[in-house]
KOLTOR-461023 format. One record per residue: residue in three letters; x, y, z of N, C-alpha, C in turn. Coordinates in steps of 0.05 Angstrom, whole numbers, m for minus. Atoms other than C-alpha are relative to their C-alpha. Example, Ala and Ser with C-alpha at 12.3 -4.5 7.8 and 13.67 -1.06 7.14 Angstrom:
residues 2
type;nx;ny;nz;cax;cay;caz;cx;cy;cz
ALA;18;m24;0;246;m90;156;18;24;0
SER;m16;m24;m1;273;m21;143;m15;22;14
***
This chain:
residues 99
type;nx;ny;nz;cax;cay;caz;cx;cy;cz
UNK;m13;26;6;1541;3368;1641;29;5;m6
UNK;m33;m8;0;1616;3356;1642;7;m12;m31
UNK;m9;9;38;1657;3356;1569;23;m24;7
UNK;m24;21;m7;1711;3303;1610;m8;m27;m20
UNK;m1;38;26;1720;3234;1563;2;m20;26
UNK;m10;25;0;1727;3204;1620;m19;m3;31
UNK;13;3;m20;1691;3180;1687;13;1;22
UNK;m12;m20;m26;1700;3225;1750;3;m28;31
UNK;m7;10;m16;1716;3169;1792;12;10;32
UNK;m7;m4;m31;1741;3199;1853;m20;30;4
UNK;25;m27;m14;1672;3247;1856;16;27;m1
UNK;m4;m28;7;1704;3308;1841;m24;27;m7
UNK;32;m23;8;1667;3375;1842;10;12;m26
UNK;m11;m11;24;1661;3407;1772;22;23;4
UNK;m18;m22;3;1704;3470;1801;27;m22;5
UNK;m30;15;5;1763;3413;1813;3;m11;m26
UNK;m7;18;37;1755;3385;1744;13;31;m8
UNK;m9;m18;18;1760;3455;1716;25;12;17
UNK;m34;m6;1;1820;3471;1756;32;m31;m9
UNK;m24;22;2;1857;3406;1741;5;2;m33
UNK;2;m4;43;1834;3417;1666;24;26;m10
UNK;m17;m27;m4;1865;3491;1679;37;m7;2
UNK;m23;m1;m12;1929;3466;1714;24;m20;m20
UNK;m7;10;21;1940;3420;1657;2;8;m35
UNK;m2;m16;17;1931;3469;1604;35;23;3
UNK;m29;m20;m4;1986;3512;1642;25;m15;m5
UNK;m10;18;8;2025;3457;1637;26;m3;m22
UNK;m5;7;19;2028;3443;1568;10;32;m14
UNK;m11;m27;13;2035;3522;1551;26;10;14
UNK;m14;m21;m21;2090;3529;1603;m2;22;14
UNK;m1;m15;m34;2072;3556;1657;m11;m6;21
UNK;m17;22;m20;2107;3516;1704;m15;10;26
UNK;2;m20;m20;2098;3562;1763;m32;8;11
UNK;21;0;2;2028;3576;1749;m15;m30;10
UNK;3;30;m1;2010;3500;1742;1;m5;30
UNK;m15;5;m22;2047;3496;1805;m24;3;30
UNK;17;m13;m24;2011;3544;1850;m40;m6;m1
UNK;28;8;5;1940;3521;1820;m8;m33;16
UNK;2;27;m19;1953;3447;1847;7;3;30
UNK;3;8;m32;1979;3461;1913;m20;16;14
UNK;21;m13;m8;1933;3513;1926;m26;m29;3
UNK;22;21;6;1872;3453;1908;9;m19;29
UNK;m15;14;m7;1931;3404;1951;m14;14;24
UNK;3;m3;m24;1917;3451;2012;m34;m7;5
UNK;27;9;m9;1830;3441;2006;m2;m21;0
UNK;m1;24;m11;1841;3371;1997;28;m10;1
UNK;m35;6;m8;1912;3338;2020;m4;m25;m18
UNK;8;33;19;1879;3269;1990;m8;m5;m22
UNK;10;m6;20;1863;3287;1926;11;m16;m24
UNK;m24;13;26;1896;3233;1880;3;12;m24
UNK;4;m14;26;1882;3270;1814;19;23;5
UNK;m17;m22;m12;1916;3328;1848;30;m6;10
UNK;m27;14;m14;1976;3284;1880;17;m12;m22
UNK;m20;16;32;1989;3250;1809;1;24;m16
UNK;m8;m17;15;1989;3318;1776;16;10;5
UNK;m29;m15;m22;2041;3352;1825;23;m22;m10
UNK;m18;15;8;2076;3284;1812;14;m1;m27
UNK;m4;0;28;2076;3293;1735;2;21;m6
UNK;m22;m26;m6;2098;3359;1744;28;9;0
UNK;m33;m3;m5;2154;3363;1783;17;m27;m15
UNK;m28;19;7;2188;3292;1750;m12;7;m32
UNK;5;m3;27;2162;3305;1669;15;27;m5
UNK;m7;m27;5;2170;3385;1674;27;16;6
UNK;m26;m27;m7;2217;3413;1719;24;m27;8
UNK;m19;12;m15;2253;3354;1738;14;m10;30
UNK;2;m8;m33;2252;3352;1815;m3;m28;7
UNK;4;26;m7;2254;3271;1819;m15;m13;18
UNK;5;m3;m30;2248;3270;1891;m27;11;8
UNK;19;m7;6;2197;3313;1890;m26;m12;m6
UNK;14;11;16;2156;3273;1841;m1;m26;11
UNK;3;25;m12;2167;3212;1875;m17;m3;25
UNK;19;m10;m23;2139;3243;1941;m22;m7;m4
UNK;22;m4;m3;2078;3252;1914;m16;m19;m10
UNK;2;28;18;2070;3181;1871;m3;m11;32
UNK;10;19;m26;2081;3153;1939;m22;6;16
UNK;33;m9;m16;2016;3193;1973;m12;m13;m22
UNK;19;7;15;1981;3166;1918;2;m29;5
UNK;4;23;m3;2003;3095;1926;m2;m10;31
UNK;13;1;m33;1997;3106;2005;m38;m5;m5
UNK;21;m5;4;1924;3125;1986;m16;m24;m22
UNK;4;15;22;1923;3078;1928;9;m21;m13
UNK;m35;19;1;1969;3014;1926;m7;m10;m20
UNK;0;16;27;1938;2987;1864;2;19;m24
UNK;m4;m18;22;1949;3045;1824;26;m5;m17
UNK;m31;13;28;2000;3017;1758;10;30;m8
UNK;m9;m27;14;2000;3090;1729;19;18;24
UNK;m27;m8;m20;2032;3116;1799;21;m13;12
UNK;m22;21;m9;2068;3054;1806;20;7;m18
UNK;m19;7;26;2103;3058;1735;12;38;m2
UNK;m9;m25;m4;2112;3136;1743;21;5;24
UNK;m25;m6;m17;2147;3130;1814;28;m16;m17
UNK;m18;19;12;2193;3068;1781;17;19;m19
UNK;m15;m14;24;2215;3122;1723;8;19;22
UNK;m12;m21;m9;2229;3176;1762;32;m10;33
UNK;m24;9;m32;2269;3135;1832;15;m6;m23
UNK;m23;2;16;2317;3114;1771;17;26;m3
UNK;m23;m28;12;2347;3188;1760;14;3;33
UNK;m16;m5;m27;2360;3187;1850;4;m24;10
UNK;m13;22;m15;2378;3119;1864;25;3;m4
***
């Protein structure tokens, strides 16, 4: 049984929870780089992975700053997801630093 608070909505297998859990731990301890290579690695077994697309996104525009970047990947999610508010209101903050 999974310890998540929250409901796996997009069917995820437990080894993607525990790397997103992982990649979000690296994260928060800095290490950026790490974090990094843990999501696109995941990014290459699935390309569609919104959980994976909004973490890359909250990555590169929260962490390292990479706007552009971070916006990229808000927009695969709202390609994939157009009612999504949390990658709507995340691209909206970050296109303000490159408009």
């Amino acid at each position: 049984m999974s310890n998540h608070a929250f409901e796996n909505t997009y069917g995820l297998s437990q080894q993607q929870l525990n790397d997103l859990d992982e990649a979000e731990d690296l994260m928060l301890k800095g290490s950026l780089g790490k974090a990094e290579e843990l999501l696109l690695k995941m990014l290459e077994d699935e390309e569609d992975c919104i959980p994976v697309l909004s973490n890359l996104g909250h990555l590169y525009g929260r962490y390292l700053s990479e706007f552009e970047k971070a916006v990229e990947y808000y927009d695969k999610v709202l390609h994939l997801e157009p009612d999504n508010s949390w990658a709507r209101d995340a691209r909206r903050r970050y296109l303000r630093y490159i408009e």
